[in-house]
N, C-alpha and C positions, 0 to 999 in steps of 0.2 A: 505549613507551606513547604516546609523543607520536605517532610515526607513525601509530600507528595513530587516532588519537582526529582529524589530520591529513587521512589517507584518509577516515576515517568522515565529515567537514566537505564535503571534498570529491563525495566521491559524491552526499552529500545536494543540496550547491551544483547538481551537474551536473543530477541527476533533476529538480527544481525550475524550475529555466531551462529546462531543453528543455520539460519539461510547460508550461510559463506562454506559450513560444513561439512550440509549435503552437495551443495554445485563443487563442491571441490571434493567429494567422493567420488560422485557421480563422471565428473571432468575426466578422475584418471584412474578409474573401472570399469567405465562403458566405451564401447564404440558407439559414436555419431551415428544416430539411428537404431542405437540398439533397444530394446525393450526388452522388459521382462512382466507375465502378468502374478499381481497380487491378491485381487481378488475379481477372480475369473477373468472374465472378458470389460467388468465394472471401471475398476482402478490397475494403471500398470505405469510404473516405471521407465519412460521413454526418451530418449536424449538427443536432446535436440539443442539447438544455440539460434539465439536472434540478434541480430546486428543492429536493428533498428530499433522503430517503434513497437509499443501492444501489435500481437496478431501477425510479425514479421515485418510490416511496413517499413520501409527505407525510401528516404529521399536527400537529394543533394547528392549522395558521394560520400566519400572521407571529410570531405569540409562540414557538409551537412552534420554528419555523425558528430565532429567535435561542438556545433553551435546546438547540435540534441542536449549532450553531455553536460554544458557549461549550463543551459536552461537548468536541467536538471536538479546542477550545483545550489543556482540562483534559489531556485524553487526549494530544496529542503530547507536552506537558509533563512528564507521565509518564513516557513511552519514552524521550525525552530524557535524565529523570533517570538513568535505567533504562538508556541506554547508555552514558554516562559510566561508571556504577557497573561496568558489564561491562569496559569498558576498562582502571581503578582495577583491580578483582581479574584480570587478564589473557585474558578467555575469548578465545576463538579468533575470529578474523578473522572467518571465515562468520558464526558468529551473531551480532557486532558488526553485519556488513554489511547481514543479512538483516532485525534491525528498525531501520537506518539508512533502507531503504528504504519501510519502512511510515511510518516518521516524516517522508520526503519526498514521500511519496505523499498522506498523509493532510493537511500543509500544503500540497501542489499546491492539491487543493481549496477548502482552507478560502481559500486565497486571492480563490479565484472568491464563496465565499458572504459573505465579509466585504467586497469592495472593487467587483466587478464591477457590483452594481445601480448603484451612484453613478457607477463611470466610466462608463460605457455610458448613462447618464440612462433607465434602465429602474424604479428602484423606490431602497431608501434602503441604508443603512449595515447589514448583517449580514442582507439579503435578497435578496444576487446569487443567478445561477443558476449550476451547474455547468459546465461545456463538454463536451461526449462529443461525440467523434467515430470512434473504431475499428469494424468493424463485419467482424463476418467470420462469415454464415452459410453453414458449411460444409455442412451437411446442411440440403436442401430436397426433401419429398417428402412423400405422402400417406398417412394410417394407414388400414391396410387394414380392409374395411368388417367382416368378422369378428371386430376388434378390440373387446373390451367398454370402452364407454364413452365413447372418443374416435374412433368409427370413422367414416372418411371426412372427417374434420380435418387440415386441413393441418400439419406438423411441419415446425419450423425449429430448426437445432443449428449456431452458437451463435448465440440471439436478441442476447442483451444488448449495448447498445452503449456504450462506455466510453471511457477515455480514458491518457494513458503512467501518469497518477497512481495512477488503478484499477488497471493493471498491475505497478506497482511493488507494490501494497499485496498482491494476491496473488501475486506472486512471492516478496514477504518472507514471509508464513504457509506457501509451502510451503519456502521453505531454512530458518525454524525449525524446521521437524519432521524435515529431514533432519538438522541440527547440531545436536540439543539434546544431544548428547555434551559442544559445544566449550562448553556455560555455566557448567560449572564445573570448571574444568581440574585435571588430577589433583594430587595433591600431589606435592614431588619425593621421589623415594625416600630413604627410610635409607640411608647408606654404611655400609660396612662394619668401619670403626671406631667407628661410633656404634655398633651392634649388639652389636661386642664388647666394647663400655664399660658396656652395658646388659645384658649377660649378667654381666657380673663381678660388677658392682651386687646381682643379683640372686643370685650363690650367695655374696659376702662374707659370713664368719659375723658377728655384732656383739659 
């Protein structure tokens, strides 16, 4: 149990630092909007910042953004509790791991939304902006003009551009849905003198 509760700290540790690493390379290297390509036209480097939700979404305001943030908080607190508890009843390594890394990913972030406007001297205490930088539009081409509806609009797959945090965060939702086996680990079997103590039990006359 220790080990793993051990590992589970550790990964978390790792995700976090490298996340915080690159958005703080990236932060004061790049100009906002800058890009650079890595591999071809495939994978590039492009910097960008979100204020809001996934995909740039923003609602409410500044007020909005602080009741994002606090959810947020609420929310890894949560999983936190919620992975302990999985550690405590022994579930399986994978899905310990699997929302260790949504709980790393989701505090990558919130790190940028709580601390980034003030270090950077852009705006105040729990209205930093995000960091996205990954960008890997693999399909680039055009919908054909027979097409109803979108036709002769341009198509890009995959638009969004994100960051190691976002990555952890979807990688943990899809290894929960592959492990949801490992969350509640079977029970150990009956031996076989226990059976026969419970069969006897059961035909003693009284």
């Amino acid at each position: 149990m220790k080990n793993l509760r051990l590992l589970a700290f550790l990964l978390l540790a790792v995700i976090l630092v490298v996340d915080q690493i690159v958005k703080l390379y990236v932060k004061t290297h790049f100009v906002l909007g800058e890009e650079i390509h890595v591999l071809g036209n495939w994978f590039r480097i492009h910097f960008t910042e979100n204020y809001g939700m996934a995909f740039g979404i923003e609602f409410g305001g500044k007020t909005g953004k602080i009741f994002l943030t606090l959810f947020r908080i609420l929310f890894v607190a949560g999983i936190l509790w919620y992975i302990n508890n999985l550690i405590e009843t022994k579930a399986g390594k994978a899905y310990v791991f699997s929302w260790t890394m949504i709980a790393a990913g989701a505090l990558g972030n919130i790190i940028d939304s709580v601390f980034y406007g003030v270090y950077f001297g852009y705006d105040s205490w729990f209205h930093g902006r995000v960091v996205d930088m990954f960008y890997f539009p693999l399909i680039q081409t055009r919908i054909p003009e027979w097409f109803p509806f979108w036709a002769g609009e341009d198509f890009e797959f995959f638009r969004p551009v994100f960051n190691l945090a976002d990555a952890a965060i979807s990688i943990g939702f899809v290894l929960i849905l592959l492990t949801q086996n490992q969350a509640n680990p079977a029970q150990p079997a009956t031996t076989a003198g226990e059976l026969g103590s419970e069969s006897e039990a059961e035909i003693k006359p009284e």
